[in-house]
Structure formats: structure tokens, C-alpha cells
KOLLOVO-411928 format. One record per residue: x, y, z of N, C-alpha, C in turn. Coordinates in nm, 4 decimals. Layout:
REM KOLLOVO-411928
node n_u = X; n_v = Y; n_w = Z; ca_u = X; ca_v = Y; ca_w = Z; c_u = X; c_v = Y; c_w = Z
...
//
This chain:
REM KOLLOVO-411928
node n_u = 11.6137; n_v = 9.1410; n_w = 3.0635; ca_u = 11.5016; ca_v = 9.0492; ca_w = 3.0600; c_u = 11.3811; c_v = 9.1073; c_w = 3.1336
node n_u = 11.4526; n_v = 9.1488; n_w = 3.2170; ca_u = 11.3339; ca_v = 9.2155; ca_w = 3.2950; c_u = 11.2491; c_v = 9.3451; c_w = 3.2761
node n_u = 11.3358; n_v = 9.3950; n_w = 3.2173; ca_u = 11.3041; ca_v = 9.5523; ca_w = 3.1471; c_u = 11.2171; c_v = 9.4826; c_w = 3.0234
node n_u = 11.1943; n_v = 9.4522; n_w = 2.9416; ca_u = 11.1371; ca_v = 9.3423; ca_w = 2.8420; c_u = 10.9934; c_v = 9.3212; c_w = 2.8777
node n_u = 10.9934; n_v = 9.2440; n_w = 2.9706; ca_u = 10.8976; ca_v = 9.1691; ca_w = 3.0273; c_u = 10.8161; c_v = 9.3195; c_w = 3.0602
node n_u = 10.7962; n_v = 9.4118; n_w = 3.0945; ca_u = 10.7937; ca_v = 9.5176; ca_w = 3.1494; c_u = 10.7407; c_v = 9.6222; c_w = 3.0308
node n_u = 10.8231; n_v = 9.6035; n_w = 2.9085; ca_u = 10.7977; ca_v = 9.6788; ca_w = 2.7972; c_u = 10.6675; c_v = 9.6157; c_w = 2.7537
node n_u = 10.6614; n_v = 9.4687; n_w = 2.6812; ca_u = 10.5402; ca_v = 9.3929; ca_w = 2.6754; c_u = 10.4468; c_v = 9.4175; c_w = 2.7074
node n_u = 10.4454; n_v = 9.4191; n_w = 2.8668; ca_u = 10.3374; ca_v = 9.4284; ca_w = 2.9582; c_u = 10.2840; c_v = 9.5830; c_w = 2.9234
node n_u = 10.3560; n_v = 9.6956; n_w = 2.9501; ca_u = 10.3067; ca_v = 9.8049; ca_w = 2.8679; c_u = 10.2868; c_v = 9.8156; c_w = 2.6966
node n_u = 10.3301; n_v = 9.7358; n_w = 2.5987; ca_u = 10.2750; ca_v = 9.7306; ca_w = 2.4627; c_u = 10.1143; c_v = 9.7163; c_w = 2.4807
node n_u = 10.1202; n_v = 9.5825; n_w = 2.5560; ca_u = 9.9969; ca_v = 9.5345; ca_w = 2.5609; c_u = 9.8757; c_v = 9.6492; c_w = 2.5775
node n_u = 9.9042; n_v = 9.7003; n_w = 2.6928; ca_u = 9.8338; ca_v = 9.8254; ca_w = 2.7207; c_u = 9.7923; c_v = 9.8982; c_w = 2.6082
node n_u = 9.8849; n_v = 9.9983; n_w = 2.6029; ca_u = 9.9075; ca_v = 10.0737; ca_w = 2.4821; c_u = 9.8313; c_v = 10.0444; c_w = 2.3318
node n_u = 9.8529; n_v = 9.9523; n_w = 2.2739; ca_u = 9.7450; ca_v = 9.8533; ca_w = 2.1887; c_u = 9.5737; c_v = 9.8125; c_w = 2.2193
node n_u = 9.5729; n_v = 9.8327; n_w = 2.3718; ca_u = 9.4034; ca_v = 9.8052; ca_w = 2.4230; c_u = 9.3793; c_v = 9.9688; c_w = 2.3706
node n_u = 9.4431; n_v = 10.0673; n_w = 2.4594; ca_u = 9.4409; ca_v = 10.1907; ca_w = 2.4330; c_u = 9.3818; c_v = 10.2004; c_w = 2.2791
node n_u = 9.4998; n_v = 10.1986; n_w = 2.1880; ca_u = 9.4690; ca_v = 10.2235; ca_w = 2.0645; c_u = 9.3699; c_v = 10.1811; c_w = 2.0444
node n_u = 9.3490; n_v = 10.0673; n_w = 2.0348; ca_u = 9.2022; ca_v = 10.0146; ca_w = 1.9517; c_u = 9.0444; c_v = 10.0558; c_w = 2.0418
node n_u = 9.0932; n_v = 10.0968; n_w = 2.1612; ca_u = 8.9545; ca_v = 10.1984; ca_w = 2.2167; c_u = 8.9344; c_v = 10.2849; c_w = 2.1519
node n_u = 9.0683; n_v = 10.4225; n_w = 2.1415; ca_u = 9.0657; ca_v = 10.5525; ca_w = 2.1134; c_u = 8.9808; c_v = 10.5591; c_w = 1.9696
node n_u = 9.0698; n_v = 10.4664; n_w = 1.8839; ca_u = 9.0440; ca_v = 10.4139; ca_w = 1.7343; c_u = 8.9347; c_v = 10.3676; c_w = 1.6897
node n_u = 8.8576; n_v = 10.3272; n_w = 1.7967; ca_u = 8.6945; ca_v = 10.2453; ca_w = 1.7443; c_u = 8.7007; c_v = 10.1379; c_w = 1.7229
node n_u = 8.7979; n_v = 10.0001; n_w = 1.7362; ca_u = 8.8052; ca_v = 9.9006; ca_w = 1.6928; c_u = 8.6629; c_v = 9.8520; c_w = 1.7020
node n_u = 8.6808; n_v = 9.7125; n_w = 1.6396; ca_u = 8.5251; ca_v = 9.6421; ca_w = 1.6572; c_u = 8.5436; c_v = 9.5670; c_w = 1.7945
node n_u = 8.4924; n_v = 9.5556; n_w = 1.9012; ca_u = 8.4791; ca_v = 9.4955; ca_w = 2.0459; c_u = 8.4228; c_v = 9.3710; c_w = 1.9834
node n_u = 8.3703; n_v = 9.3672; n_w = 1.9126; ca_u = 8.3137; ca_v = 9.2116; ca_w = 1.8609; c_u = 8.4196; c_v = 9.1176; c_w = 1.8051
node n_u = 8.5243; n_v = 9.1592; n_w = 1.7531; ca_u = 8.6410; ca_v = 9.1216; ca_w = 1.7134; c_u = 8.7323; c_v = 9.0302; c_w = 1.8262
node n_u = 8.7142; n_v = 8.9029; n_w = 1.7637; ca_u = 8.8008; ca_v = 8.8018; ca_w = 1.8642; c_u = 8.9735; c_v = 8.8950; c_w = 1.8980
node n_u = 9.0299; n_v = 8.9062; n_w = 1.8041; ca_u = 9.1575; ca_v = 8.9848; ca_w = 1.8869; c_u = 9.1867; c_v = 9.1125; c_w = 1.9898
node n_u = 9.0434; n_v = 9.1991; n_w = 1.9532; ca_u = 8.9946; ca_v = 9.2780; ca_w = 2.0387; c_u = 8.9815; c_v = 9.2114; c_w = 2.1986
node n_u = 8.9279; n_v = 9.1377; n_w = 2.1796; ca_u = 8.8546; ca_v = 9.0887; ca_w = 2.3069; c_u = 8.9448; c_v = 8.9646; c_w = 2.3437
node n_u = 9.1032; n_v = 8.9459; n_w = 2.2793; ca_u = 9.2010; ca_v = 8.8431; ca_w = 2.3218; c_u = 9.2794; c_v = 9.0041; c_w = 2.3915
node n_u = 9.3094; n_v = 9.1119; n_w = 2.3323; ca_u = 9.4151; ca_v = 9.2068; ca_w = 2.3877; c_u = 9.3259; c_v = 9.2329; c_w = 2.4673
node n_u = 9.1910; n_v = 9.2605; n_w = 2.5096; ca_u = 9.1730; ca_v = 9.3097; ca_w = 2.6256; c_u = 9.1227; c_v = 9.2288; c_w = 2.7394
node n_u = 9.1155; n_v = 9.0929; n_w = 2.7000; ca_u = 9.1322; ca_v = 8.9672; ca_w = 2.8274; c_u = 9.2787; c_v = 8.9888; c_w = 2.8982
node n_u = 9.3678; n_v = 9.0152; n_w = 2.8006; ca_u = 9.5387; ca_v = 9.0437; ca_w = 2.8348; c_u = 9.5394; c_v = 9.1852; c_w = 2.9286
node n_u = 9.5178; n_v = 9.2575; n_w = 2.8466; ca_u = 9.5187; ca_v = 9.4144; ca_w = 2.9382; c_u = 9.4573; c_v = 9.4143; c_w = 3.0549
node n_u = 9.3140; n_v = 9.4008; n_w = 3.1062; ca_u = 9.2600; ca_v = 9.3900; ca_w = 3.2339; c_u = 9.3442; c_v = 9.3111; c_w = 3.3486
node n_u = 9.3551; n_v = 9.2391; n_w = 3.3169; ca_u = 9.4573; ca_v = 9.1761; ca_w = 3.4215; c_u = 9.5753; c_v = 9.2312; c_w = 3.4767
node n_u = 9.6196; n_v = 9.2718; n_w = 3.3414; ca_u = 9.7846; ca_v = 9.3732; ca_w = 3.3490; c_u = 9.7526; c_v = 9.5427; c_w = 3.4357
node n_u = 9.6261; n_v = 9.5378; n_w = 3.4144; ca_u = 9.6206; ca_v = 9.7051; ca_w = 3.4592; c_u = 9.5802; c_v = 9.7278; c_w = 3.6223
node n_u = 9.5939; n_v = 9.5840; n_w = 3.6327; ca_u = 9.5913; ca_v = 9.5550; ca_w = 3.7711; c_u = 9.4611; c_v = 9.6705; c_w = 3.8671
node n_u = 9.4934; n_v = 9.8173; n_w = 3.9673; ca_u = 9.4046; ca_v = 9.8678; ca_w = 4.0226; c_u = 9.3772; c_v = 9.9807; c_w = 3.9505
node n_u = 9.4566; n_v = 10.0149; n_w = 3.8216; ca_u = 9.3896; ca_v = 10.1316; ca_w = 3.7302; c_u = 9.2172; c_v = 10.1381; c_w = 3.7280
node n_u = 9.2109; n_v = 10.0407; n_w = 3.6382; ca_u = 9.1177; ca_v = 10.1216; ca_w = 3.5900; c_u = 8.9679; c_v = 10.1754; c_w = 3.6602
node n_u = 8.9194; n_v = 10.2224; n_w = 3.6198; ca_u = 8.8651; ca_v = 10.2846; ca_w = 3.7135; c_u = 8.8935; c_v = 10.3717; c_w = 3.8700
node n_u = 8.9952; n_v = 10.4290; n_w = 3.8273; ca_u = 9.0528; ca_v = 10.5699; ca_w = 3.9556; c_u = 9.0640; c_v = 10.6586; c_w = 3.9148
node n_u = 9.0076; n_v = 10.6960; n_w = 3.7513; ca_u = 8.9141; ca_v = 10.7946; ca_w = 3.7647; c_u = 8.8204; c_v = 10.8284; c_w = 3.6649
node n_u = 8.7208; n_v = 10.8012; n_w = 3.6949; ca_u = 8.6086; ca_v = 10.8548; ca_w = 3.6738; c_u = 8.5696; c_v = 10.9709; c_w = 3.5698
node n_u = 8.5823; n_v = 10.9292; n_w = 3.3832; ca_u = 8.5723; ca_v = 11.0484; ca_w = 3.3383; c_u = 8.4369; c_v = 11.0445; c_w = 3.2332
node n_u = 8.3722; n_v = 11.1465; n_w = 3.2318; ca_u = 8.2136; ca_v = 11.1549; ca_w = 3.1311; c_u = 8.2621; c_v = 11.1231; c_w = 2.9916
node n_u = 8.3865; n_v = 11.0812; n_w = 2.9157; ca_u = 8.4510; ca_v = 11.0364; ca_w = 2.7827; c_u = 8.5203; c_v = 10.9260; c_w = 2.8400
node n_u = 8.4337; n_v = 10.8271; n_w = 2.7977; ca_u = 8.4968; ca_v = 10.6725; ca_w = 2.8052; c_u = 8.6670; c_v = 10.6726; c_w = 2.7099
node n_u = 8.6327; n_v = 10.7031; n_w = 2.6192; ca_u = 8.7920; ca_v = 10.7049; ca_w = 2.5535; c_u = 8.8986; c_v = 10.7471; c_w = 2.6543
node n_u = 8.8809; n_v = 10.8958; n_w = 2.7480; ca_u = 9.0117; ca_v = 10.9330; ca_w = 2.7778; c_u = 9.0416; c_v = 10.8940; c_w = 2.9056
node n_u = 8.9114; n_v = 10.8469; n_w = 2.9304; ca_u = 8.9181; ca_v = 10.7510; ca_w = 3.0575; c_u = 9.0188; c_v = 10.6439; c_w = 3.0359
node n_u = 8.9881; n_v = 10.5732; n_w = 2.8994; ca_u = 9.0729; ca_v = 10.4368; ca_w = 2.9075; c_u = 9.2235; c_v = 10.4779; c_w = 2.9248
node n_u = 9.2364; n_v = 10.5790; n_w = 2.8172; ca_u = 9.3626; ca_v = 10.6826; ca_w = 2.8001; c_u = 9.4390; c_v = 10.6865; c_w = 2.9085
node n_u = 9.3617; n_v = 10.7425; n_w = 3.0147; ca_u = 9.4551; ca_v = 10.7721; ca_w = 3.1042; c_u = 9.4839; c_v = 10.6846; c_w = 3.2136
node n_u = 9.3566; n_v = 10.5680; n_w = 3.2493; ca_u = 9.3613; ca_v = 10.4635; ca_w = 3.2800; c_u = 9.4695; c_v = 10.3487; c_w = 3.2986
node n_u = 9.4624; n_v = 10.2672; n_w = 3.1795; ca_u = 9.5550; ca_v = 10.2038; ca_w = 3.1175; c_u = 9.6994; c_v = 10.2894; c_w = 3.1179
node n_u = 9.6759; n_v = 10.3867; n_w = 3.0669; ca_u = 9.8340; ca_v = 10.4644; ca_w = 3.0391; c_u = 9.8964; c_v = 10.4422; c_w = 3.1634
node n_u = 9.8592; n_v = 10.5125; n_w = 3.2640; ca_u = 9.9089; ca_v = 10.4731; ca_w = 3.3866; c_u = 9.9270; c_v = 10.3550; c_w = 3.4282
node n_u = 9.9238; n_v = 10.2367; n_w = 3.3860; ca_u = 9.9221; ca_v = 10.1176; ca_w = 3.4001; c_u = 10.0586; c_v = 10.0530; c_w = 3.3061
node n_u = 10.0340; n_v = 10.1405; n_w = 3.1962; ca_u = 10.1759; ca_v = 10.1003; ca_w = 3.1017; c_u = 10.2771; c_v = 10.1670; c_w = 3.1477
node n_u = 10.2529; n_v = 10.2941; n_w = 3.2317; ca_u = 10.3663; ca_v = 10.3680; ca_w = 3.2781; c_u = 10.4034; c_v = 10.2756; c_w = 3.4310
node n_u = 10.2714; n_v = 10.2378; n_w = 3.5189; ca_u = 10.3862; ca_v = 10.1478; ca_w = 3.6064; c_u = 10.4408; c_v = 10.0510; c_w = 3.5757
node n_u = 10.3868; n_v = 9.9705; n_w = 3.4753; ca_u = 10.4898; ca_v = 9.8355; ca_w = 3.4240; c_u = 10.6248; c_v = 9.9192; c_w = 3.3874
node n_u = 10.6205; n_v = 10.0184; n_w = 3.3136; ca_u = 10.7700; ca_v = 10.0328; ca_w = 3.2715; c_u = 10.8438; c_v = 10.0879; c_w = 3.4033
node n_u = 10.7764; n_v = 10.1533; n_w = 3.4929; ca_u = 10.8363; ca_v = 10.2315; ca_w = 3.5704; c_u = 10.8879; c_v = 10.1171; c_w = 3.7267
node n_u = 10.7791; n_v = 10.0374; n_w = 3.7169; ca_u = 10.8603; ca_v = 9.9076; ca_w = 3.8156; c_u = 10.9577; c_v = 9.7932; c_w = 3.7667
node n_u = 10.9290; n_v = 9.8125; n_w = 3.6314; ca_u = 11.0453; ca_v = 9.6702; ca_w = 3.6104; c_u = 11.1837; c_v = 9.7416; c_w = 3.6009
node n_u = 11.2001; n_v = 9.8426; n_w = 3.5994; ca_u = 11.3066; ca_v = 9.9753; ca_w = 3.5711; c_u = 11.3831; c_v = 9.9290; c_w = 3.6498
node n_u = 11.2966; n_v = 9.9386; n_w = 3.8171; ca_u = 11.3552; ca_v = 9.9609; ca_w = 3.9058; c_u = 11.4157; c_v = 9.7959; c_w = 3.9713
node n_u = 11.2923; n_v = 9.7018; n_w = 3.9001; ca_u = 11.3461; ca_v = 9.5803; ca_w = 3.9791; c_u = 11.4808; c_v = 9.5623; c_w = 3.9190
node n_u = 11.4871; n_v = 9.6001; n_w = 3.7762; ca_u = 11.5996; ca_v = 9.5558; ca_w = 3.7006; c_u = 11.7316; c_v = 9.6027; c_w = 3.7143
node n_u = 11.7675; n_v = 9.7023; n_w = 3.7856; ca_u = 11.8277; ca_v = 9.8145; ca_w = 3.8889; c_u = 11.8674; c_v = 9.7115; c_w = 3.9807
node n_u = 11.7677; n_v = 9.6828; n_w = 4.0630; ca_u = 11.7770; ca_v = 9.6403; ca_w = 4.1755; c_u = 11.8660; c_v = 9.4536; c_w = 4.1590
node n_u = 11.8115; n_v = 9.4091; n_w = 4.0676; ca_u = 11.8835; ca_v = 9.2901; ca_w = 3.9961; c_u = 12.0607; c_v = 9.3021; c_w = 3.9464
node n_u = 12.0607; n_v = 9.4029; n_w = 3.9073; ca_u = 12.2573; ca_v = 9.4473; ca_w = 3.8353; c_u = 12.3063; c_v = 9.4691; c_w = 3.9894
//
């Protein structure tokens, strides 16, 4: 359940990702529903670091953000068995 909750939380990510990298339309209500969702989830990412390509910024941003959701619920879920 917990590993789950964890995967989600990184889909979510991952999906803001895409539709940056991709060009989505930002004007687009689901655009701007996944990334009301993502900001919250990416908790102190974004912005730690600073890159002159907004895309690989988000990239690596967010990514790291989908990698600690998976990489802490891992462990709570560990810690739960």
C-alpha cells in the first residue's frame, strides 16, 4: 500500500515532466490540474538547480522528486513488514 502510494506520487511527477519536455498546452485545464498535483508533491525540488533550459531543469527537478517518493516509501514500507 505503501509502496503504491509512493509509485502515484512519482507517476504524477513523471507526467508533469512529460508534458513540459513535450510542449503540452499550459493553458490546458489538465495541464494545470497535474501540475497543481505535482508542485506540492515535489515538495523542496524544484528549484535546486538552476539550469539556462527550462525543460531539463524540470527534468531533473521533478525527477528527483519522483525518485524520492519512490525511494522513501521503499523504505517506510521496509520499515512497516
Amino acid at each position: 500500500m505503501v509502496v503504491g502510494i509512493g509509485a502515484l506520487f512519482a507517476l504524477v511527477e513523471v507526467v508533469y515532466i512529460l508534458m513540459v519536455v513535450l510542449g503540452a498546452n499550459q493553458a490546458n485545464a489538465f495541464f494545470g490540474f497535474i501540475r497543481s498535483v505535482a508542485d506540492p508533491l515535489a515538495l523542496f525540488f524544484p528549484g535546486l538547480f538552476t539550469l539556462s533550459n527550462n525543460d531539463i531543469g524540470v527534468l531533473i527537478n521533478y525527477g528527483l522528486a519522483a525518485v524520492f517518493w519512490l525511494v522513501v516509501t521503499g523504505i517506510i514500507a521496509r520499515l512497516l513488514r
